[in-house]
C-alpha positions as CSV (number, residue, x, y, z in Angstrom):
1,X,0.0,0.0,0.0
2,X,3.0,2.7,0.7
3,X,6.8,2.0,0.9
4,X,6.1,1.2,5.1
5,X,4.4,-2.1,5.0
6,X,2.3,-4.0,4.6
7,X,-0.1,-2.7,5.1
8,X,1.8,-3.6,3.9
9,X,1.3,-3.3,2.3
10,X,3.6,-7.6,4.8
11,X,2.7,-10.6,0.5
12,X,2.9,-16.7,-2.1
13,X,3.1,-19.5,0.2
14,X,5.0,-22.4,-0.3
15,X,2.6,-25.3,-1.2
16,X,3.5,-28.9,-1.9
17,X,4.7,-29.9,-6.0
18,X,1.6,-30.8,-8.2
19,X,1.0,-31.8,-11.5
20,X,0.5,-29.2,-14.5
21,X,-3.0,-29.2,-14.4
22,X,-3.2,-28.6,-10.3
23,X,-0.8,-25.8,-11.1
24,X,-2.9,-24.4,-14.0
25,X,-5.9,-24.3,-11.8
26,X,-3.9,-22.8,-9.1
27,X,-2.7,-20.1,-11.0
28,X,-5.8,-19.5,-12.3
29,X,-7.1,-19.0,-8.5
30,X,-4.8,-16.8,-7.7
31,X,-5.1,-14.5,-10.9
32,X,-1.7,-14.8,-12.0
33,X,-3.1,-14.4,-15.7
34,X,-4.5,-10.8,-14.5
35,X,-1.1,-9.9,-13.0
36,X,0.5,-11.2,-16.1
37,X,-1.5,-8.6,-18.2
38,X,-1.2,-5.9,-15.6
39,X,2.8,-5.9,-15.7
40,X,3.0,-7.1,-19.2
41,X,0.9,-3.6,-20.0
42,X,2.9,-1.9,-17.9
43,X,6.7,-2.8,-18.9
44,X,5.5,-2.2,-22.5
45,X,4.5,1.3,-21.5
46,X,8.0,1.8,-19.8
47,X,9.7,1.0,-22.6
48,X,8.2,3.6,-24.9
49,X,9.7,6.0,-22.6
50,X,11.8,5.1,-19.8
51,X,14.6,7.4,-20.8
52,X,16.0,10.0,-18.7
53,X,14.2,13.4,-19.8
54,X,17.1,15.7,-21.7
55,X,19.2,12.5,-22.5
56,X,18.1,12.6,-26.8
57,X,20.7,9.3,-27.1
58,X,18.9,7.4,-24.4
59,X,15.4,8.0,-25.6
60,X,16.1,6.8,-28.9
61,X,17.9,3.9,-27.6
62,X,15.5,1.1,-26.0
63,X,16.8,0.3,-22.3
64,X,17.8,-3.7,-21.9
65,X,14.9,-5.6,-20.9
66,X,16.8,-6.4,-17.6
67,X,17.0,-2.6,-16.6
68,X,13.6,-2.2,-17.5
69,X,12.5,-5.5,-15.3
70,X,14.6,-4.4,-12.6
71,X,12.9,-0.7,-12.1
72,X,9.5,-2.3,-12.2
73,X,10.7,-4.9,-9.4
74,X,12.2,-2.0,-7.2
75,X,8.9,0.4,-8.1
76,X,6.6,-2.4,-7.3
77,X,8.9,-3.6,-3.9
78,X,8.6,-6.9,-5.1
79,X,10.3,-8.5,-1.6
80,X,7.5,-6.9,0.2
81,X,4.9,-8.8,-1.6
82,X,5.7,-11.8,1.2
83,X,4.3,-9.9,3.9
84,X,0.9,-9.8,2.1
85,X,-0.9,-13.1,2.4
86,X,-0.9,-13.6,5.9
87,X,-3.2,-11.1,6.1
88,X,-6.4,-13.3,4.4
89,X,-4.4,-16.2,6.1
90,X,-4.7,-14.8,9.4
91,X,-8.4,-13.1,8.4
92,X,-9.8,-16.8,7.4
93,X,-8.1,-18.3,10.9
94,X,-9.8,-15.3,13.1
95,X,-13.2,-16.4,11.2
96,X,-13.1,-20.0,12.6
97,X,-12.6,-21.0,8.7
98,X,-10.5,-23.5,6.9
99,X,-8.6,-21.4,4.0
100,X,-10.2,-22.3,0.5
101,X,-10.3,-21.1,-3.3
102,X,-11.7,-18.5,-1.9
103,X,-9.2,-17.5,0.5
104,X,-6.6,-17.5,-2.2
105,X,-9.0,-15.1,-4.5
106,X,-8.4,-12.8,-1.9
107,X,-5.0,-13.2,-1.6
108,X,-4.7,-12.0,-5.1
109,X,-6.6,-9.2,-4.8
110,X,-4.2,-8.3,-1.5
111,X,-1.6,-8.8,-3.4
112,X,-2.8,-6.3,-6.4
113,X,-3.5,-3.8,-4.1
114,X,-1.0,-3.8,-1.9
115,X,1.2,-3.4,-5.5
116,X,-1.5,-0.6,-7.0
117,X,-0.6,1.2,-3.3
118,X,3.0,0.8,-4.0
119,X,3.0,2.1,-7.7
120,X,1.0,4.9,-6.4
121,X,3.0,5.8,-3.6
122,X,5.9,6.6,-5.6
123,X,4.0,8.5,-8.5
124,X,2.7,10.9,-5.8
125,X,6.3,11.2,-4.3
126,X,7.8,11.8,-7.7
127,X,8.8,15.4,-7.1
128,X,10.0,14.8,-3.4
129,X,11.7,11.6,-4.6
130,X,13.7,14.1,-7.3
131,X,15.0,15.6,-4.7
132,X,15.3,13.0,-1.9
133,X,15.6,9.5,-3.6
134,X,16.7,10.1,-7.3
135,X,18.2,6.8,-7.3
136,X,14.4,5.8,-8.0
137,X,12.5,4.9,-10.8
138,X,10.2,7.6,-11.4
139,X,13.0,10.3,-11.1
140,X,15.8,8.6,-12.7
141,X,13.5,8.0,-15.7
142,X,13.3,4.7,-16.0
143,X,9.7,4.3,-15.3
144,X,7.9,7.0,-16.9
145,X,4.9,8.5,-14.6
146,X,2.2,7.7,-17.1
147,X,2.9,3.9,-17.0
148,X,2.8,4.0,-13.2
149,X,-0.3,5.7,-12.8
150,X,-1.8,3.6,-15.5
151,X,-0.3,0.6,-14.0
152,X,-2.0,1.5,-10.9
153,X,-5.6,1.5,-12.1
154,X,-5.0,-1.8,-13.7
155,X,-4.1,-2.8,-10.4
156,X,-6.9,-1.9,-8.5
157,X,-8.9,-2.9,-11.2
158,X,-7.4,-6.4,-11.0
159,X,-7.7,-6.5,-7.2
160,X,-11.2,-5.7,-7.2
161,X,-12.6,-8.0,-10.1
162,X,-10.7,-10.7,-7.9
163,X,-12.3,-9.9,-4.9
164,X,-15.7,-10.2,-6.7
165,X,-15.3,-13.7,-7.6
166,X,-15.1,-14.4,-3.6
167,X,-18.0,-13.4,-3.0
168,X,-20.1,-10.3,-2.2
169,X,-18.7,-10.2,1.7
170,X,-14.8,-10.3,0.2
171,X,-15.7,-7.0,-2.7
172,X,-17.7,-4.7,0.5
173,X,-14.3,-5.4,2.3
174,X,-12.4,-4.5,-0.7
175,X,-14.0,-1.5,-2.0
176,X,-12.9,0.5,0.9
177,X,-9.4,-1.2,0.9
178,X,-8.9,0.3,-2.3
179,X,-10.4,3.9,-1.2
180,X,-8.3,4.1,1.3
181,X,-5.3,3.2,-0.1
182,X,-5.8,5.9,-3.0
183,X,-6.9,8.5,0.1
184,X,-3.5,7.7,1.5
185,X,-1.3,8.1,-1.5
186,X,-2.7,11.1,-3.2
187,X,-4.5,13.0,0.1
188,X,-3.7,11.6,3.7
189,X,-0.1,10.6,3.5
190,X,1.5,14.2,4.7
191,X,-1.3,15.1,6.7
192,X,-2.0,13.9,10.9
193,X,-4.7,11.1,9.8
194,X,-2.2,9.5,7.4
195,X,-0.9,6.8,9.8
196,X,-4.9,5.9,11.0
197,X,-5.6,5.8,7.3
198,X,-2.0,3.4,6.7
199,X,-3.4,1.1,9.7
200,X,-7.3,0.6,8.3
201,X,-6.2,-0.3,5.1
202,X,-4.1,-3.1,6.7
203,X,-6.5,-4.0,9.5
204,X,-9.1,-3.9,6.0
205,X,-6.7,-6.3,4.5
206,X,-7.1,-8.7,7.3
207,X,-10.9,-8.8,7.0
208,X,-11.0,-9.6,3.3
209,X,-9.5,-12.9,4.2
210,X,-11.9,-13.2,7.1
211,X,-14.9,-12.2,4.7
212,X,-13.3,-14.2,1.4
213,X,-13.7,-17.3,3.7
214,X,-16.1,-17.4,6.2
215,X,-18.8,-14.5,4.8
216,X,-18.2,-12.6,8.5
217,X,-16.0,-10.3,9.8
218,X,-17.1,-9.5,13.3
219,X,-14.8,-12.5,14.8
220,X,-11.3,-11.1,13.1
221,X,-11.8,-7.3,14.5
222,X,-9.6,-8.1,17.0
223,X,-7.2,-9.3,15.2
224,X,-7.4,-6.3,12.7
225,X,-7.1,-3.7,15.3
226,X,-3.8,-5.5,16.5
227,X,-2.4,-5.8,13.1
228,X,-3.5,-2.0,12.5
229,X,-1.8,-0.8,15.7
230,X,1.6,-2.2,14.6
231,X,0.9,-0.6,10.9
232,X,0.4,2.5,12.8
233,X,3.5,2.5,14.9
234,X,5.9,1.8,12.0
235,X,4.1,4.2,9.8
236,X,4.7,6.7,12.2
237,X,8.1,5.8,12.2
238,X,8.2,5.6,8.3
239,X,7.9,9.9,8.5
240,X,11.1,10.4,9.5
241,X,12.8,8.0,7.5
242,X,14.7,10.6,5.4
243,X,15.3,13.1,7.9
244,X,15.7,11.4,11.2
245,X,16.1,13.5,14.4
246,X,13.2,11.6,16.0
247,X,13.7,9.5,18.8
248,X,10.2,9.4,20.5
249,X,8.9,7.5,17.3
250,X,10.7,4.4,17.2
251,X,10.7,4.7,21.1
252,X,6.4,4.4,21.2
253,X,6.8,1.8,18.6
254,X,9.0,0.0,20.8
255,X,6.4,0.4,23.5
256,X,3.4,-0.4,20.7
257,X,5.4,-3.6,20.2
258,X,5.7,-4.9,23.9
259,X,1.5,-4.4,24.2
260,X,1.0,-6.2,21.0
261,X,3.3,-9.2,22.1
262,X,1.1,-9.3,25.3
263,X,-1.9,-8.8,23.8
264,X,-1.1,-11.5,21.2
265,X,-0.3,-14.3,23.7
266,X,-2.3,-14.1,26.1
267,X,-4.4,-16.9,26.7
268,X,-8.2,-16.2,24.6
269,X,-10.6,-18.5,23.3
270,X,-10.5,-19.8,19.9
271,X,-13.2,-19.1,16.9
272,X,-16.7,-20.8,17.6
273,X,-15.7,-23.5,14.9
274,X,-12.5,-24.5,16.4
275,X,-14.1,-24.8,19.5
276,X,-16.4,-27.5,18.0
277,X,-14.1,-29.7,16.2
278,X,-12.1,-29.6,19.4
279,X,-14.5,-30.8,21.7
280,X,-14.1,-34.6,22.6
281,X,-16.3,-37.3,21.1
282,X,-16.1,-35.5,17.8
283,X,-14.8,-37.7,14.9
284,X,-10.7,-37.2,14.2
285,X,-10.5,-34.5,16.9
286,X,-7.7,-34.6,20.2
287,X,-8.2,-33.9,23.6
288,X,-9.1,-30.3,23.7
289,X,-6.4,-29.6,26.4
290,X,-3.5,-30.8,24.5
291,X,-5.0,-28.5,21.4
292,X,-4.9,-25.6,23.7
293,X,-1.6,-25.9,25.0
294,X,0.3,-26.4,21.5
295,X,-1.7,-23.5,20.5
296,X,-0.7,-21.3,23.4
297,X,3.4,-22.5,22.8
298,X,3.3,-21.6,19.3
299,X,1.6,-18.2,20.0
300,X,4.5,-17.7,22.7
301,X,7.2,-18.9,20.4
302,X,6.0,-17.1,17.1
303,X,5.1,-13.5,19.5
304,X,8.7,-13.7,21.0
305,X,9.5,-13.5,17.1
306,X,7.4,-10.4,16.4
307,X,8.9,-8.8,19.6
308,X,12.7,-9.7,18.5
309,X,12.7,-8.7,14.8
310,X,11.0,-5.0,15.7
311,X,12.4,-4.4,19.0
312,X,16.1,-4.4,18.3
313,X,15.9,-1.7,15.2
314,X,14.0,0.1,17.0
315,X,16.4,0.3,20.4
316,X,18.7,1.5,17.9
317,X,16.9,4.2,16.0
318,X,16.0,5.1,19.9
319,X,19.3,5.6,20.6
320,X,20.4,7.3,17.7
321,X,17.9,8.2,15.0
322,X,19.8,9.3,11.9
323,X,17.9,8.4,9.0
324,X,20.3,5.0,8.0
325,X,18.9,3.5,11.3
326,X,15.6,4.9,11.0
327,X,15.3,3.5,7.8
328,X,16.5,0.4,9.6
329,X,13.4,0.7,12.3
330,X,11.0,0.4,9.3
331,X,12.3,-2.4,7.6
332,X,12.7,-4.2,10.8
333,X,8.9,-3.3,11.0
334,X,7.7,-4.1,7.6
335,X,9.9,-7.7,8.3
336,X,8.0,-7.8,11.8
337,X,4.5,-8.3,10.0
338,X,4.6,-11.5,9.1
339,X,5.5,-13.2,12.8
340,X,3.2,-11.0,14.2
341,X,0.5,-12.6,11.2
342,X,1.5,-15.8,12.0
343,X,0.8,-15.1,15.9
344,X,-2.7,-14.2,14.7
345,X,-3.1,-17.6,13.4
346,X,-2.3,-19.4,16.2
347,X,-4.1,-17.7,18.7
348,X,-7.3,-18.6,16.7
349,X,-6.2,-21.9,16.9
350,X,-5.1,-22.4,13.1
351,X,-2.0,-24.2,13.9
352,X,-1.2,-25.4,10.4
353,X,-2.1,-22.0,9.2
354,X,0.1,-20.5,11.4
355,X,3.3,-22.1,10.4
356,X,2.4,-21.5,6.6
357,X,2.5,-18.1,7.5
358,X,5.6,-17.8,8.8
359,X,7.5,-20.3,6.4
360,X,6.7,-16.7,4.1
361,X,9.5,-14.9,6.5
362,X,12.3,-17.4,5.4
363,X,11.6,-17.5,1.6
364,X,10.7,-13.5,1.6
365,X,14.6,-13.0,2.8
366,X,16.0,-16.0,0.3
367,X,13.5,-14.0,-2.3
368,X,14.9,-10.8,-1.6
369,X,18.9,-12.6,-1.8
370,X,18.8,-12.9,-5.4
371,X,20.9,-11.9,-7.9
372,X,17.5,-9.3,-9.3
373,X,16.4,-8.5,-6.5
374,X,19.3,-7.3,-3.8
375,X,18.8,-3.8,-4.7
376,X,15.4,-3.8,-4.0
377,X,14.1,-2.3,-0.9
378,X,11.1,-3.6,1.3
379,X,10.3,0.2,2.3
């Protein structure tokens, strides 16, 4: 959604080797086709013009298709993209649900908003980033503005039409994701409400999953208004990335962080629907107290990871909050989102949910370790 999380916006999961049809339908589920188009349509629009304005050689001399591949994966913050599913994952766990085809339509649409939010971001910043990050794509000309913008609407587009074919519940979550993501990027992003507006589009993203998969989202409010108090803290940290001087940002964070890690594990009762297939007597289901207290060990384990992976970035941008550590704080925030997802999970009781949710933090960082992709920023 901006260049802070996520929202976002925190982001495939790893599932088990299938056959070529399996995968065909799979991709089909997800909407890879629509992304296909989406930055197929885009990359062609960068090449008509991705020169540096001035620079008559270069615009008359197409950019290698690498270059051009490159800026789209640091405009569109591809690493990020891993903290985006356990949102729906940890939406559908919150709902007492089992995650379905539907779940995974609205990991799609996440996934094209959160990149539509991204695109934007930077085609709003374009003249602060001339000034402040010319090393990026929009002000070294090698995206030109028009694609981005254009490649936004597709986006949104794409994000919305997937959210449809969830179901009615998942597109009256989405509809307002997608507002509010366009409020924050062209309206609320310098102004006091922009870090509310940052943590209801993530806490939004949440109850798409919860609404994609079980038709309710009264049950994952809680878990969207913990999720959207950590968006908030590291968006507010996110302000001062480029200037630094702050060190009552990262230090609330770090206080925002130690509630959320006690408000994550402490003990609460699982979902109505866990409940049930817990009870004993119930065909293929364990003693309820043995359920209970491998639920409450992985909450512990996985919140001690939320807590560790912010905590320590922020100490540091505490102590000294130039803008190299403060830029630090936020990555060490966006990276923070997917334990904290995973957390989510478990405290509903989705224990296999859970862990598929954290497997993302692992392949996110081996992800972002490639040869393509190690100049491309999560923030």
């Amino acid at each position: 959604m901006s260049r802070t999380t996520a929202t976002a916006k925190a982001a495939p999961a790893p599932t088990a080797t299938a056959g070529p049809a399996r995968t065909g339908r799979w991709a089909e589920r997800l909407g890879l086709p629509v992304l296909s188009t989406v930055a197929g349509s885009a990359l062609v629009g960068a090449a008509t013009g991705g020169a540096v304005p001035g620079d008559d050689v270069a615009s008359r001399t197409p950019r290698p298709r690498s270059g051009r591949a490159g800026a789209w994966a640091e405009l569109l913050r591809l690493p990020a993209l891993f903290t985006v599913p356990g949102d729906a994952l940890a939406g559908a766990a919150a709902a007492g649900a089992r995650p379905g085809p539907r779940t995974l339509l609205a990991i799609g649409s996440s996934m094209c908003l959160y990149e539509a939010g991204m695109v934007l971001n930077d085609w709003a910043d374009r003249a602060e980033d001339a000034v402040e990050r010319p090393h990026r794509p929009l002000p070294s000309g090698r995206v030109r503005p028009a694609a981005a913008l254009t490649a936004a609407g597709a986006l949104t587009g794409a994000g919305l039409a997937l959210a449809a074919g969830a179901g009615r519940p998942a597109l009256a979550v989405a509809a307002p994701l997608a507002a509010t993501v366009w409020a924050y990027d062209l309206a609320l992003k310098h102004t006091p409400a922009g870090p509310a507006a940052m943590a209801a589009a993530r806490g939004l993203d949440l109850l798409l999953g919860a609404a994609a998969t079980g038709d309710s989202t009264r049950a994952a409010l809680p878990s969207a208004a913990l999720l959207g108090g950590h968006t908030l803290a590291v968006t507010v940290v996110s302000r001062r990335e480029t200037t630094g001087g702050s060190a009552l940002a990262p230090l609330a964070a770090l206080a925002t962080t130690g509630a959320l890690t006690r408000l994550v594990t402490r003990r609460t009762r699982p979902p109505a629907g866990r409940r049930a297939a817990a009870a004993p007597g119930l065909p293929g289901s364990g003693p309820a107290e043995d359920t209970s207290r491998t639920t409450g060990v992985l909450t512990t384990a996985l919140g001690a990871v939320y807590a560790a992976t912010a905590a320590r970035p922020y100490v540091h941008a505490t102590l000294n909050p130039s803008p190299p550590l403060t830029q630090r704080a936020v990555g060490g925030g966006v990276r923070a989102t997917v334990p904290l997802q995973a957390a989510l999970a478990a405290r509903s009781g989705a224990t296999a949910t859970s862990l598929l949710v954290a497997a993302l933090a692992p392949a996110g960082r081996m992800f972002a370790r490639r040869a393509g992709m190690r100049k491309v920023s999560i923030t």
